[in-house]
Structures are given as structure tokens and as C-alpha cells.
GUTIMAR-716049 format. One record per atom (N, C-alpha, C, O, CB): residue number from 1; residue in one letter; chain; atom name; z, y, x. Coordinates in Angstrom, 1 decimal, m for minus. Each point is the difference from the previous one (the first is absolute). Last residue first. Glycine has a CB too. Layout:
<sites>
+-----+------+-----+------+--------+--------+--------+
: seq : type : mol : atom :     up :  north :   east :
+-----+------+-----+------+--------+--------+--------+
: NUM :    A :   A :   CA :      Z :      Y :      X :
...
+-----+------+-----+------+--------+--------+--------+
</sites>
This chain:
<sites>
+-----+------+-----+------+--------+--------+--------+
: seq : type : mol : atom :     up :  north :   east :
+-----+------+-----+------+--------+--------+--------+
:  80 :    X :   A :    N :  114.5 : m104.1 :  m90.9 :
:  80 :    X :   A :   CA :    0.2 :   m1.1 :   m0.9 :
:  80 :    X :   A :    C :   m1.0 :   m0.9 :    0.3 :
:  80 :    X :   A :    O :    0.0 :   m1.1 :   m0.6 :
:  80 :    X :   A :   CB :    1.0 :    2.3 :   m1.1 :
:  79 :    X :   A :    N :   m0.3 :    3.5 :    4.2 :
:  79 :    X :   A :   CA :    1.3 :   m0.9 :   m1.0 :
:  79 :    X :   A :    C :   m0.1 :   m1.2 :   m0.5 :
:  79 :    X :   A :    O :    1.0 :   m0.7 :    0.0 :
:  79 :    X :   A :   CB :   m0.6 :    2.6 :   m0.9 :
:  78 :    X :   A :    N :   m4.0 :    0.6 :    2.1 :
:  78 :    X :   A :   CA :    0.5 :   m0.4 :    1.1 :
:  78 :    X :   A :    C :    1.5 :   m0.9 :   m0.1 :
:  78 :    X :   A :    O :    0.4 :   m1.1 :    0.4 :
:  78 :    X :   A :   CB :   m1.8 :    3.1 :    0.5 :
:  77 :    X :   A :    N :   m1.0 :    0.4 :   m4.3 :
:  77 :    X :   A :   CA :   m1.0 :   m1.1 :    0.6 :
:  77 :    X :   A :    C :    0.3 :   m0.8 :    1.2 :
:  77 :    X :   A :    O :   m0.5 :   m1.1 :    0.4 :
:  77 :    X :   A :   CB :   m1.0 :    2.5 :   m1.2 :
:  76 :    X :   A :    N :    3.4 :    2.6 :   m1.4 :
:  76 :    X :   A :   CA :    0.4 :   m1.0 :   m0.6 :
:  76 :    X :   A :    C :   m0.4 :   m1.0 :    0.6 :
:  76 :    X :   A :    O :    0.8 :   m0.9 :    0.3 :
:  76 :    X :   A :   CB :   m0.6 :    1.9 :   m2.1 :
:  75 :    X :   A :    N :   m1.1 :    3.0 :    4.1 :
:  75 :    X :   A :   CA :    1.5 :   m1.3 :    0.2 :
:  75 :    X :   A :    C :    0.1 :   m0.7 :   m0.8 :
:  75 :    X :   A :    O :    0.7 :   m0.9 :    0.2 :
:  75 :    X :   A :   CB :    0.7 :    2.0 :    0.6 :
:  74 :    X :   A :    N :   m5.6 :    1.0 :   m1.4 :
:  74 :    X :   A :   CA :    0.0 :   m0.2 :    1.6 :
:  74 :    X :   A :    C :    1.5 :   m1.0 :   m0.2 :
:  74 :    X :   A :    O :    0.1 :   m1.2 :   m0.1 :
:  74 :    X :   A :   CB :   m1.5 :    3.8 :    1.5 :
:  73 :    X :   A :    N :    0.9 :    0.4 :   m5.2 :
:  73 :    X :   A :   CA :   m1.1 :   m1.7 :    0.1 :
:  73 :    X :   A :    C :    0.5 :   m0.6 :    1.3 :
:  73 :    X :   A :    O :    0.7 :   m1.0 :    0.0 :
:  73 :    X :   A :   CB :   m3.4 :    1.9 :   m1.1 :
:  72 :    X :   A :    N :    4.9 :    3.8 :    1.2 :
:  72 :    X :   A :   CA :    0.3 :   m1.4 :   m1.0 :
:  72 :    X :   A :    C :   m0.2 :   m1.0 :    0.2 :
:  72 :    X :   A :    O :    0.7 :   m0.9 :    0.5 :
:  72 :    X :   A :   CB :   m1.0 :    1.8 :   m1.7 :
:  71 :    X :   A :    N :   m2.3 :    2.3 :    2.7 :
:  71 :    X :   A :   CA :    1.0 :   m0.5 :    1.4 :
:  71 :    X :   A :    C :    0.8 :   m1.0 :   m0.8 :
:  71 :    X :   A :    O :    0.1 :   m1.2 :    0.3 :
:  71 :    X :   A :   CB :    0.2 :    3.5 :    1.3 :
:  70 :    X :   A :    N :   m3.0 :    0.2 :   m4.5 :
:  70 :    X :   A :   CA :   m1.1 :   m1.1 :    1.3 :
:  70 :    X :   A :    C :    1.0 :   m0.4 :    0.9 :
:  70 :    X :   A :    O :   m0.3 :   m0.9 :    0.7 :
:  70 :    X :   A :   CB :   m2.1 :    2.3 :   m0.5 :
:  69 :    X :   A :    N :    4.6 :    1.8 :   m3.4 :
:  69 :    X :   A :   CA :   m0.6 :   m1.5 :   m0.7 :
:  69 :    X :   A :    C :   m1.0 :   m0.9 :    0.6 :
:  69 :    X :   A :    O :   m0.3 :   m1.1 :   m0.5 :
:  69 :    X :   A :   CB :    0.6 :    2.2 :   m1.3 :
:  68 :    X :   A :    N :    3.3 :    2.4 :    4.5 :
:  68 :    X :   A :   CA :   m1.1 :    0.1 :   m0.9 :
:  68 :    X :   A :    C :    0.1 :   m1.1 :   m1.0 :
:  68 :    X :   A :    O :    1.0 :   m0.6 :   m0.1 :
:  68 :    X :   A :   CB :   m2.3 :    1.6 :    1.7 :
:  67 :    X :   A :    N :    6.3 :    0.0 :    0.0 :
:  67 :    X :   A :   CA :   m1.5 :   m0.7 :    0.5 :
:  67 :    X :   A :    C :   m1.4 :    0.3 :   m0.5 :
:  67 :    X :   A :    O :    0.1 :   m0.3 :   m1.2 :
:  67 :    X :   A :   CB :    1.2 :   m1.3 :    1.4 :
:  66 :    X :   A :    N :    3.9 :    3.4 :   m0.5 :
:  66 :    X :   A :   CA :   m1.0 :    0.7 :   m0.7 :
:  66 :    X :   A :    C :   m1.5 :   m0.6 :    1.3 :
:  66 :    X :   A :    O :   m0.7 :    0.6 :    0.7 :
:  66 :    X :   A :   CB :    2.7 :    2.0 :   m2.0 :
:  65 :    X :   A :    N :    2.9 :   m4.0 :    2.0 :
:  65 :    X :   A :   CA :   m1.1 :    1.1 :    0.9 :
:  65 :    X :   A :    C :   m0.7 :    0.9 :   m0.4 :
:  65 :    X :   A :    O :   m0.4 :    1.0 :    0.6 :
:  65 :    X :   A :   CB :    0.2 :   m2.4 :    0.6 :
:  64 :    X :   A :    N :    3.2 :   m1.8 :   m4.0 :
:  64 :    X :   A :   CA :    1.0 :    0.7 :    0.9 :
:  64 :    X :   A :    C :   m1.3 :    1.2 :    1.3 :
:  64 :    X :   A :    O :    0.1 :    1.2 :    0.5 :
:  64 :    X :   A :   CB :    2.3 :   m4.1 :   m0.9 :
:  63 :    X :   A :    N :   m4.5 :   m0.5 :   m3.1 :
:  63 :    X :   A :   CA :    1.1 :    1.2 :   m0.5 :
:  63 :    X :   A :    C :    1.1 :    0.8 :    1.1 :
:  63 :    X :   A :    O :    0.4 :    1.2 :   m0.3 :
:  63 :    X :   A :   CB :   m0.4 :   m2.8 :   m1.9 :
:  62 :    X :   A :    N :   m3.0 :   m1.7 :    3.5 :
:  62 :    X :   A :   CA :   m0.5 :    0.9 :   m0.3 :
:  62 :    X :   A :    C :    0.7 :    1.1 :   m0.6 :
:  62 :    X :   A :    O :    0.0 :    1.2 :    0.2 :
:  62 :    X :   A :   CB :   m1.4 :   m2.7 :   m0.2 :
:  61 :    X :   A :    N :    3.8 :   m2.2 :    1.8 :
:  61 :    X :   A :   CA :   m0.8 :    0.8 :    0.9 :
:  61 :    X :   A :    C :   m0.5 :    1.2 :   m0.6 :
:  61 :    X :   A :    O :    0.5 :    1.2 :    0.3 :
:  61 :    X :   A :   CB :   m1.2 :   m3.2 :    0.8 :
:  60 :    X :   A :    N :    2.3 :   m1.3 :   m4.0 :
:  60 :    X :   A :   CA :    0.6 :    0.9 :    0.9 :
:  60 :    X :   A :    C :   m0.3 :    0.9 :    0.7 :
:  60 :    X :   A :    O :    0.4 :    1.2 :   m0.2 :
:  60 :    X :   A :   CB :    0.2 :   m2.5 :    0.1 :
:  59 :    X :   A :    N :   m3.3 :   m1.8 :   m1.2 :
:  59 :    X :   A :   CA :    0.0 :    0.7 :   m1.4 :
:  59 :    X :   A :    C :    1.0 :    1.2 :    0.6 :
:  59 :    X :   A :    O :   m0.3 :    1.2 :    0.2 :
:  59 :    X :   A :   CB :    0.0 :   m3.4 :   m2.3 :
:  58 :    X :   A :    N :    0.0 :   m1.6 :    5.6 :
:  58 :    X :   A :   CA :   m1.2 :    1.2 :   m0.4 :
:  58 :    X :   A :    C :    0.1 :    0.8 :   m1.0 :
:  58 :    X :   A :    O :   m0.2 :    1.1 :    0.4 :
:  58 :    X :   A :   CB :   m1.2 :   m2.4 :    0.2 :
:  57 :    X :   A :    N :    4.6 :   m2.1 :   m0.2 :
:  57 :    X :   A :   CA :    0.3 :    0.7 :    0.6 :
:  57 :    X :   A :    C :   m1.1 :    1.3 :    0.2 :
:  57 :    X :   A :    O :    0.3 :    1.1 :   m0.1 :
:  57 :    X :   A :   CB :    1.2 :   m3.2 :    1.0 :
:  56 :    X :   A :    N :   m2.1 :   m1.6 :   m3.7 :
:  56 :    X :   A :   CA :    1.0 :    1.0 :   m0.7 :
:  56 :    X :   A :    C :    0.3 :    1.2 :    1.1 :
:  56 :    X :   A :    O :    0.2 :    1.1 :   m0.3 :
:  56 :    X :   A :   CB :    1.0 :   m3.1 :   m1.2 :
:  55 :    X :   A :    N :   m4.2 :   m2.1 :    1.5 :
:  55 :    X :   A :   CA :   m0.3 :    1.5 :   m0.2 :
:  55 :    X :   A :    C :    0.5 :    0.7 :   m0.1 :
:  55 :    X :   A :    O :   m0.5 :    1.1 :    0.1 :
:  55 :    X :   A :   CB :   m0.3 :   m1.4 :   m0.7 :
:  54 :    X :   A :    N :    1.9 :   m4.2 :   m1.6 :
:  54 :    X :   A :   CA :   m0.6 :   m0.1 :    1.1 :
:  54 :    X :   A :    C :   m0.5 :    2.1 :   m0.1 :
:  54 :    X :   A :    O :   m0.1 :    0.7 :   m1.0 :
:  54 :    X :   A :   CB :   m0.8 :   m4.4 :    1.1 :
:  53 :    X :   A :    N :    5.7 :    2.2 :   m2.2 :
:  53 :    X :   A :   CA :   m1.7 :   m0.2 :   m0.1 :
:  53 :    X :   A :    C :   m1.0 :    0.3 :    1.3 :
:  53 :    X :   A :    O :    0.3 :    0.6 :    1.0 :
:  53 :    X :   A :   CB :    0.1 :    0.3 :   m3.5 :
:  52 :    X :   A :    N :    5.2 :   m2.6 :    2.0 :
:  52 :    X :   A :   CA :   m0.9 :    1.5 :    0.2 :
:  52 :    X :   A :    C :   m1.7 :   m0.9 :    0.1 :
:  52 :    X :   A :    O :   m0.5 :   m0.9 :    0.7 :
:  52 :    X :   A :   CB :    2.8 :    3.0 :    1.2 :
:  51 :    X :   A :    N :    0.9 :   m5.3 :   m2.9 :
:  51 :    X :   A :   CA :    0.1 :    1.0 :   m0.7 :
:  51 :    X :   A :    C :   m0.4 :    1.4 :    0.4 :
:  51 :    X :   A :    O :    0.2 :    0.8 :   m0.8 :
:  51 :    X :   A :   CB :    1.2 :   m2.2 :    0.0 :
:  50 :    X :   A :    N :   m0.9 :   m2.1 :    4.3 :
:  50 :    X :   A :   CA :   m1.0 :   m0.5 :   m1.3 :
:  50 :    X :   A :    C :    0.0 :    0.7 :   m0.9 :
:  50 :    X :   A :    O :   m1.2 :    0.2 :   m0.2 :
:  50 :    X :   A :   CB :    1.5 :   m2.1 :    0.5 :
:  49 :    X :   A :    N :    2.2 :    3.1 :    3.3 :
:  49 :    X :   A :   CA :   m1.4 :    0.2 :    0.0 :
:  49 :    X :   A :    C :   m0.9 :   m1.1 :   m0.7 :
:  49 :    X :   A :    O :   m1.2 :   m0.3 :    0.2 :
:  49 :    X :   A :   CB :    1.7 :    1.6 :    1.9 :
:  48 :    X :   A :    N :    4.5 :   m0.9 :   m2.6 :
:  48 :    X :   A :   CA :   m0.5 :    1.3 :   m0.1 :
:  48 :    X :   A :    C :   m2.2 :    0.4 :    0.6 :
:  48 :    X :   A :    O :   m0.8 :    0.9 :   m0.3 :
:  48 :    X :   A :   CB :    4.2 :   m0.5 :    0.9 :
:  47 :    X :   A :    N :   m0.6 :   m4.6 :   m0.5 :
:  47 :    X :   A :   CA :   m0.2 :    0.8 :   m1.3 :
:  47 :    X :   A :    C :   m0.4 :    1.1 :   m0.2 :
:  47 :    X :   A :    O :   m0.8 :    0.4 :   m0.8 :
:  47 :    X :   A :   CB :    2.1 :   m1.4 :    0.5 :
:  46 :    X :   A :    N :   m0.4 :   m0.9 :    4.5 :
:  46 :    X :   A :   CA :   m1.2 :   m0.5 :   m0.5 :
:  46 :    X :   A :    C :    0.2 :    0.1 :   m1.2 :
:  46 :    X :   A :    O :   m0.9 :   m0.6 :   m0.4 :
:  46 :    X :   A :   CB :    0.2 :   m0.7 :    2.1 :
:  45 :    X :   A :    N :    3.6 :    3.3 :    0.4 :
:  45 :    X :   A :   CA :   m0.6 :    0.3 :    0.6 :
:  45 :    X :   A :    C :   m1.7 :   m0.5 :   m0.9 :
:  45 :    X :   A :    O :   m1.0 :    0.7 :   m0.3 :
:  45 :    X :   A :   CB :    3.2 :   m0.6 :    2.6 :
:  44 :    X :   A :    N :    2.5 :   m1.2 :   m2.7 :
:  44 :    X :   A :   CA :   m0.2 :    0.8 :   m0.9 :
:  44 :    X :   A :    C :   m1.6 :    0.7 :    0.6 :
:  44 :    X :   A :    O :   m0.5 :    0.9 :   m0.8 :
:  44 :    X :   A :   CB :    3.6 :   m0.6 :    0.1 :
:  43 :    X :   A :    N :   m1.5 :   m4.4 :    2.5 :
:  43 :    X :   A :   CA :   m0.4 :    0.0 :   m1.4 :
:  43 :    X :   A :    C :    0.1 :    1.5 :   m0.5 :
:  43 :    X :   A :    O :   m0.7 :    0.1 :   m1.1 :
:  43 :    X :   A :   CB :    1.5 :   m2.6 :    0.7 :
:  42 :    X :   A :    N :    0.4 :    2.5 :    4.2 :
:  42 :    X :   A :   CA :   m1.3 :   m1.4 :    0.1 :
:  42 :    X :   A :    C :   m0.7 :    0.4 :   m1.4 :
:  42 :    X :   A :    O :   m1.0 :    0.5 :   m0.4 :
:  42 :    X :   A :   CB :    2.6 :   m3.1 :    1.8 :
:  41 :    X :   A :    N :    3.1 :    4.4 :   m0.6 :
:  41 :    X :   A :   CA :   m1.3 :    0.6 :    0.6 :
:  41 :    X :   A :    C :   m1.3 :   m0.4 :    0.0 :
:  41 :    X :   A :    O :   m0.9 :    0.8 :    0.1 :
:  41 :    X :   A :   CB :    2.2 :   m0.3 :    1.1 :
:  40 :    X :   A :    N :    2.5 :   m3.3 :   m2.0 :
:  40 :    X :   A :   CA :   m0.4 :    1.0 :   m1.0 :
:  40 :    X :   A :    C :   m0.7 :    0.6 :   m0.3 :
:  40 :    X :   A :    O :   m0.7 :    0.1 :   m1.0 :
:  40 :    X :   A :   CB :    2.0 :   m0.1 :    1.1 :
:  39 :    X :   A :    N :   m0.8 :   m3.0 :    3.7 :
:  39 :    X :   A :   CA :   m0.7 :   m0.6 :   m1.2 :
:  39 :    X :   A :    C :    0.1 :    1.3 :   m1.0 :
:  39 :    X :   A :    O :   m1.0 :    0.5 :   m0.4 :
:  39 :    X :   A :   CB :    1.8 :   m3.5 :    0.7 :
:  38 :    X :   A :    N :    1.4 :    4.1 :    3.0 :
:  38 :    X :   A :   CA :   m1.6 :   m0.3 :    0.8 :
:  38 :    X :   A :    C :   m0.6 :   m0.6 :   m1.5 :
:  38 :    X :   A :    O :   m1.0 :    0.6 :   m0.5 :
:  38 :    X :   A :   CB :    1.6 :   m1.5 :    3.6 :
:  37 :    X :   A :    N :    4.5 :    1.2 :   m3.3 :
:  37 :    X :   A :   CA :   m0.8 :    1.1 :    0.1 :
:  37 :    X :   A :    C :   m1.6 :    0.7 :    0.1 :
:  37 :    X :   A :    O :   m0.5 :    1.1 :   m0.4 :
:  37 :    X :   A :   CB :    2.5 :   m1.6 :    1.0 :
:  36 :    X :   A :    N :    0.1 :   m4.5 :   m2.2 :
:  36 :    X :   A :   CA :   m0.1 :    0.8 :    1.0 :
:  36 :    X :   A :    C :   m0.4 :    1.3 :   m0.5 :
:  36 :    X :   A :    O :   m0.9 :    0.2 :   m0.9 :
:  36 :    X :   A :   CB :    0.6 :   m1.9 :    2.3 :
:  35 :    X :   A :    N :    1.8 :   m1.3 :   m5.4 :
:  35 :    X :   A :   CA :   m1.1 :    0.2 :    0.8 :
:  35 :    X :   A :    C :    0.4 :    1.0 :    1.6 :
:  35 :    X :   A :    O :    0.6 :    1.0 :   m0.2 :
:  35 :    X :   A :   CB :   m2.0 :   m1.2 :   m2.5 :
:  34 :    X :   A :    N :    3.5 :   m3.6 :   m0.2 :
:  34 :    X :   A :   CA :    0.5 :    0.8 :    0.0 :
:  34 :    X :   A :    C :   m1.4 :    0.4 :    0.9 :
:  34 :    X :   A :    O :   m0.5 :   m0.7 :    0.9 :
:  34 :    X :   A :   CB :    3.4 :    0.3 :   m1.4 :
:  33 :    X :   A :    N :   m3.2 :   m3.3 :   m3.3 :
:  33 :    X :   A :   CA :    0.8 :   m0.1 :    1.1 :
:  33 :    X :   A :    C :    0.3 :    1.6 :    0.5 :
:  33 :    X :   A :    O :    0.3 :    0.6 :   m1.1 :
:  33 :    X :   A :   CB :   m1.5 :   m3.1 :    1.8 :
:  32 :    X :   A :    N :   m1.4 :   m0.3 :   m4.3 :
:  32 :    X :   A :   CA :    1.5 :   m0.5 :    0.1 :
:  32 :    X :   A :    C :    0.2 :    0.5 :    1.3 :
:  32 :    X :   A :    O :    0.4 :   m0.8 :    0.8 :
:  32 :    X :   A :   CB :   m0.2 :   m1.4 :   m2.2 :
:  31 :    X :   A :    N :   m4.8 :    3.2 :   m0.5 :
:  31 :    X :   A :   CA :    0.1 :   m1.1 :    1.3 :
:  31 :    X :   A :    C :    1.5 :    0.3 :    0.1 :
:  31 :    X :   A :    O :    0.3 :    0.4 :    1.1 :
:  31 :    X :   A :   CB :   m2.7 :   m0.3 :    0.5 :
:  30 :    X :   A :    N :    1.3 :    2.2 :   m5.4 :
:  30 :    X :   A :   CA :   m1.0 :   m1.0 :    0.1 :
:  30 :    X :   A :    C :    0.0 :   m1.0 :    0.9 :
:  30 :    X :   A :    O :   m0.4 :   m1.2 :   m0.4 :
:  30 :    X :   A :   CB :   m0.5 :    2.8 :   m0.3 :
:  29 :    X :   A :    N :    4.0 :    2.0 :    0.4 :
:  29 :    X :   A :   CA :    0.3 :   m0.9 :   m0.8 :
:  29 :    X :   A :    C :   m0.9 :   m1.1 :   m0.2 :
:  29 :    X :   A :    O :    0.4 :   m1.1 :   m0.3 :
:  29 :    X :   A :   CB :    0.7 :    2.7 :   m0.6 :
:  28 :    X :   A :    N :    0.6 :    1.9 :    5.2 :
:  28 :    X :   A :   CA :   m0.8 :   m0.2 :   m1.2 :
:  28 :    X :   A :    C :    0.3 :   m2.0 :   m0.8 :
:  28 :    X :   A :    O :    0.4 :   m1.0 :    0.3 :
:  28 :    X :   A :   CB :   m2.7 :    3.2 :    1.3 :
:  27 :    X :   A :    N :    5.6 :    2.3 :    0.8 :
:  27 :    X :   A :   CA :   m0.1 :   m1.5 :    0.0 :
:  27 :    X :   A :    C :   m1.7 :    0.1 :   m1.0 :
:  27 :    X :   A :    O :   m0.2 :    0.8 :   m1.0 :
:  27 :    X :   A :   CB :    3.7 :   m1.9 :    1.0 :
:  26 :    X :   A :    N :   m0.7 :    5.1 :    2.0 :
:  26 :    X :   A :   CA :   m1.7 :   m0.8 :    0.7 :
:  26 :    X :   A :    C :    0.1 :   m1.2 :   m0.6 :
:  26 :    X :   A :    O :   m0.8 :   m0.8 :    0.5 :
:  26 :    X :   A :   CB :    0.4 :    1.6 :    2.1 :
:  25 :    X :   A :    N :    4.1 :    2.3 :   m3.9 :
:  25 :    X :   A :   CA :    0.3 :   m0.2 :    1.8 :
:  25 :    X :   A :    C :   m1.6 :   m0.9 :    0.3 :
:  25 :    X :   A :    O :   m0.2 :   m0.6 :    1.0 :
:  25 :    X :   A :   CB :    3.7 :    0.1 :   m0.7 :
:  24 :    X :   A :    N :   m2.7 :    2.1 :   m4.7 :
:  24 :    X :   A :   CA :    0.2 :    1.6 :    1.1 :
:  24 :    X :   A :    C :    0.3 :   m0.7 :    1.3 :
:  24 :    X :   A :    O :    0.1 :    0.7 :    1.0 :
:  24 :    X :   A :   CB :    1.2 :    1.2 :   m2.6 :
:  23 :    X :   A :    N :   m2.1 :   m5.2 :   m2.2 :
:  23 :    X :   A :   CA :   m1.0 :    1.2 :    0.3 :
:  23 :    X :   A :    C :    0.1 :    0.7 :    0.8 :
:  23 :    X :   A :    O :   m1.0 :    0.2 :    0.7 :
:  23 :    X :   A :   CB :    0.8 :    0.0 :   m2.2 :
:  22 :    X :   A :    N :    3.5 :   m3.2 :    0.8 :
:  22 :    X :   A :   CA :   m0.8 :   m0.6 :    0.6 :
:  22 :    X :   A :    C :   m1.2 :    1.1 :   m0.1 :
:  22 :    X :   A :    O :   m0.6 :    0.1 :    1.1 :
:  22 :    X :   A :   CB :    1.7 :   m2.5 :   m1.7 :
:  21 :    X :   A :    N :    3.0 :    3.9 :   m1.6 :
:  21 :    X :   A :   CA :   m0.1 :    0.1 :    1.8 :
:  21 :    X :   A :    C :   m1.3 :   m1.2 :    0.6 :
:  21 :    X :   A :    O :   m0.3 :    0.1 :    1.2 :
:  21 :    X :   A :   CB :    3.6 :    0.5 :   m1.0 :
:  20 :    X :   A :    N :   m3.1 :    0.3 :   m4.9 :
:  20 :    X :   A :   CA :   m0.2 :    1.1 :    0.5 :
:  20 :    X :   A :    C :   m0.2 :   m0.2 :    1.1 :
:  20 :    X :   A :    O :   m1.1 :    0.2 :    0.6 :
:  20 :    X :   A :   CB :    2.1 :    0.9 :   m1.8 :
:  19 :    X :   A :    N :    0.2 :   m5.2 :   m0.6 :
:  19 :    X :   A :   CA :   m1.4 :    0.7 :    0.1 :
:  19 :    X :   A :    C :   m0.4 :    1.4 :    0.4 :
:  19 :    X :   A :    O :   m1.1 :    0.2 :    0.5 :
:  19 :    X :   A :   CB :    1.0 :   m1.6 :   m2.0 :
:  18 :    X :   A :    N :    4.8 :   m0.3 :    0.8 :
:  18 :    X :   A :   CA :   m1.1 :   m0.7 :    1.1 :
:  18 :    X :   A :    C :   m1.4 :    0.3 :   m0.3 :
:  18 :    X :   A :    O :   m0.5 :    0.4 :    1.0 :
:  18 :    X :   A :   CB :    1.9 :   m2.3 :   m0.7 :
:  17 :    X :   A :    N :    0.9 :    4.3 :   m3.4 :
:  17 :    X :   A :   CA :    0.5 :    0.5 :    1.2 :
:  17 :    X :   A :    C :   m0.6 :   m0.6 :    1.2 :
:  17 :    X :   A :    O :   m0.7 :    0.5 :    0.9 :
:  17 :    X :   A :   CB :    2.7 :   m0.2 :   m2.1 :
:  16 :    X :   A :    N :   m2.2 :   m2.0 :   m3.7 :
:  16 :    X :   A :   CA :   m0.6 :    1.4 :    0.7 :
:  16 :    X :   A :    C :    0.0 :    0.1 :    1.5 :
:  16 :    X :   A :    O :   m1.0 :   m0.4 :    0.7 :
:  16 :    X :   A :   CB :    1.8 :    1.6 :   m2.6 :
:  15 :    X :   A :    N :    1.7 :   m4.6 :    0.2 :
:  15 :    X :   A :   CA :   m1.2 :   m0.4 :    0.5 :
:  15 :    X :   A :    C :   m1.0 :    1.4 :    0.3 :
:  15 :    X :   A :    O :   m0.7 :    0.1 :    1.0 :
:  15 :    X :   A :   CB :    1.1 :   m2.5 :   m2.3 :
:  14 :    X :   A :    N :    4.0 :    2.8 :    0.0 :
:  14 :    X :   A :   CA :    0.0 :   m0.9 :    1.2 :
:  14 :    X :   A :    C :   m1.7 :    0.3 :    0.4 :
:  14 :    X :   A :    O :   m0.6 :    0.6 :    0.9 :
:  14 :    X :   A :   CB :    2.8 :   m2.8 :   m1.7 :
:  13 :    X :   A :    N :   m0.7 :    3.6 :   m3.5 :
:  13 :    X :   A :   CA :   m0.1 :    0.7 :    0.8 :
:  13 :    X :   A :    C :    0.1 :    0.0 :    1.3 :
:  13 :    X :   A :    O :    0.0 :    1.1 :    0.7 :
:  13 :    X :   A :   CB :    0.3 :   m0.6 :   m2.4 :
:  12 :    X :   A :    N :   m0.7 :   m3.4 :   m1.4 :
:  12 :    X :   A :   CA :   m1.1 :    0.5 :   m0.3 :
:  12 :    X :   A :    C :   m0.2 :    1.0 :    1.2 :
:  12 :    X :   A :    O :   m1.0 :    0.2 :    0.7 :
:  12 :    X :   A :   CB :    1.3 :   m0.7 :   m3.4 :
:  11 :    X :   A :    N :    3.9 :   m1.6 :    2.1 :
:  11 :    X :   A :   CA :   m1.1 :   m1.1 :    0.4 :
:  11 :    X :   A :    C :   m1.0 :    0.3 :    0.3 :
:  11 :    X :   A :    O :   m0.6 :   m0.6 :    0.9 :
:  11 :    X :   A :   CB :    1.3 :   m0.5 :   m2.0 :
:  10 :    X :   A :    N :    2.4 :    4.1 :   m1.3 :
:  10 :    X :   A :   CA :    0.2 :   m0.6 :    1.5 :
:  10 :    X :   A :    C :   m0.9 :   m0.6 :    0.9 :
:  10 :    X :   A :    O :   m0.4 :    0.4 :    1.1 :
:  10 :    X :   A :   CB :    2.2 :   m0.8 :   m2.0 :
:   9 :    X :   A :    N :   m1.9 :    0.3 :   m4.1 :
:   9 :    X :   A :   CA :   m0.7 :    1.0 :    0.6 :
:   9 :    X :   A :    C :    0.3 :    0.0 :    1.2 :
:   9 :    X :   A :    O :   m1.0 :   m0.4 :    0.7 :
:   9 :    X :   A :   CB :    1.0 :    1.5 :   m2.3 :
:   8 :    X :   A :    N :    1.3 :   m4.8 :    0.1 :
:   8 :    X :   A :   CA :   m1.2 :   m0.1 :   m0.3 :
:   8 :    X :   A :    C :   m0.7 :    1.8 :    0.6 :
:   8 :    X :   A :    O :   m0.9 :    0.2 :    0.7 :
:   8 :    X :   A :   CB :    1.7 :   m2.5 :   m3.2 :
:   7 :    X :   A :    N :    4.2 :    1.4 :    2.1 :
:   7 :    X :   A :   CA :   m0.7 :   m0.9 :    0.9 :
:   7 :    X :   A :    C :   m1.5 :    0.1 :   m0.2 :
:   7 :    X :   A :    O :   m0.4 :    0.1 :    1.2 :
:   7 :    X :   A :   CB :    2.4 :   m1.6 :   m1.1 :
:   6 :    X :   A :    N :   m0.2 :    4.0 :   m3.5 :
:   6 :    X :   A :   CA :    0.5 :    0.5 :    1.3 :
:   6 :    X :   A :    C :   m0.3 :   m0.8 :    1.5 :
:   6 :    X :   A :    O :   m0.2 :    0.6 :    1.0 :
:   6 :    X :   A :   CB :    1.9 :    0.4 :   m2.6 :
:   5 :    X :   A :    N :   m2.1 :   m3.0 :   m2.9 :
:   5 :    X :   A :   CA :   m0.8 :    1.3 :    0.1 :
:   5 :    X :   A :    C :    0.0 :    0.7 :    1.9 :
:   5 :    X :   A :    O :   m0.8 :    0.0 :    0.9 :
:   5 :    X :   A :   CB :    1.8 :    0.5 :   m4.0 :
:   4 :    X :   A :    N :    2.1 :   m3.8 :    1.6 :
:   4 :    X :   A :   CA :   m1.6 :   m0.6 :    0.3 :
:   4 :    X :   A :    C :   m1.0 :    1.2 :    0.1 :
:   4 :    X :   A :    O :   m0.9 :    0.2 :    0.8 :
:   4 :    X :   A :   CB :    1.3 :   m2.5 :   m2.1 :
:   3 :    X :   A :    N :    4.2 :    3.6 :   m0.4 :
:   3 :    X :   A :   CA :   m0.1 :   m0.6 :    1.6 :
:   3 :    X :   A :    C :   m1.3 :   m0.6 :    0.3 :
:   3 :    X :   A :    O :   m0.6 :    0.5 :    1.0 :
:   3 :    X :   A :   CB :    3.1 :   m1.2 :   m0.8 :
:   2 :    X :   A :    N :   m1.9 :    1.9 :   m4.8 :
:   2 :    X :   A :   CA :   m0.3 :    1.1 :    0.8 :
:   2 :    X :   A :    C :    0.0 :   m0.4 :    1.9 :
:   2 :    X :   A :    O :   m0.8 :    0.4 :    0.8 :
:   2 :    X :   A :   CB :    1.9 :    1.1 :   m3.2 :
:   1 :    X :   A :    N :   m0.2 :   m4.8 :   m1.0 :
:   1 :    X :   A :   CA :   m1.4 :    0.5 :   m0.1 :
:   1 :    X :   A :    C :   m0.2 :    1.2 :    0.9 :
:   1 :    X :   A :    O :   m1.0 :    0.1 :    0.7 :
:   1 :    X :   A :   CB :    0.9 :   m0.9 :   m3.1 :
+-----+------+-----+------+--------+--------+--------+
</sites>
């Protein structure tokens, strides 16, 4: 009983491991395969501008220059 134990955690602790190293070297799991550098970039690129709100860089703006609230209107309007 205890040897199966010990094969079984082993086992457990096999498979950890390949999955660690398939994370830290690009493999994606959706398309089975190993992503390019270009593809990572690709993709981290177009996540990142689907999840920033439209505007965001204006809101910025303002806070960082102290924009009126007529120059505001003006970039939101232009923004979006």
C-alpha cells in the first residue's frame, strides 16, 4: 500500500512539473502547440487593448496635465 502511494504521488509529481515547464517555455493549450515569440507579443498586445476602456488614455491625460472640462469634451469626442 505504501509503494502505490509513493508511485501515485511521483506520478502526481511528474505531471506537475510537465505542465510547469509547458507554461514557462510558450506552449498554448487551446491550439496544442508552442507559441512564437511574435505570437506572444501578438497576443499579449491585443489583450491588452481590449481590456483598457475606450478613453482611458484621455482620462490620463487629464489627470496627469490638469485638462479643463471644455478641452476634456473636445478629447473625449475625439477618442471614441
Amino acid at each position: 500500500m505504501r509503494r502505490a502511494a509513493v508511485i501515485v504521488f511521483a506520478g502526481l509529481c511528474l505531471m506537475f512539473a510537465i505542465i510547469e515547464y509547458w507554461n514557462f517555455t510558450g506552449f498554448c493549450y487551446t491550439q496544442a502547440r508552442w507559441l512564437s515569440d511574435a505570437d506572444l507579443i501578438r497576443h499579449a498586445i491585443q489583450y491588452n487593448l481590449q481590456k483598457q476602456p475606450k478613453g482611458a488614455w484621455c482620462y490620463r491625460l487629464r489627470l496627469r496635465r490638469g485638462v479643463s472640462r471644455a478641452k476634456w469634451q473636445l478629447l473625449r469626442n475625439f477618442s471614441t
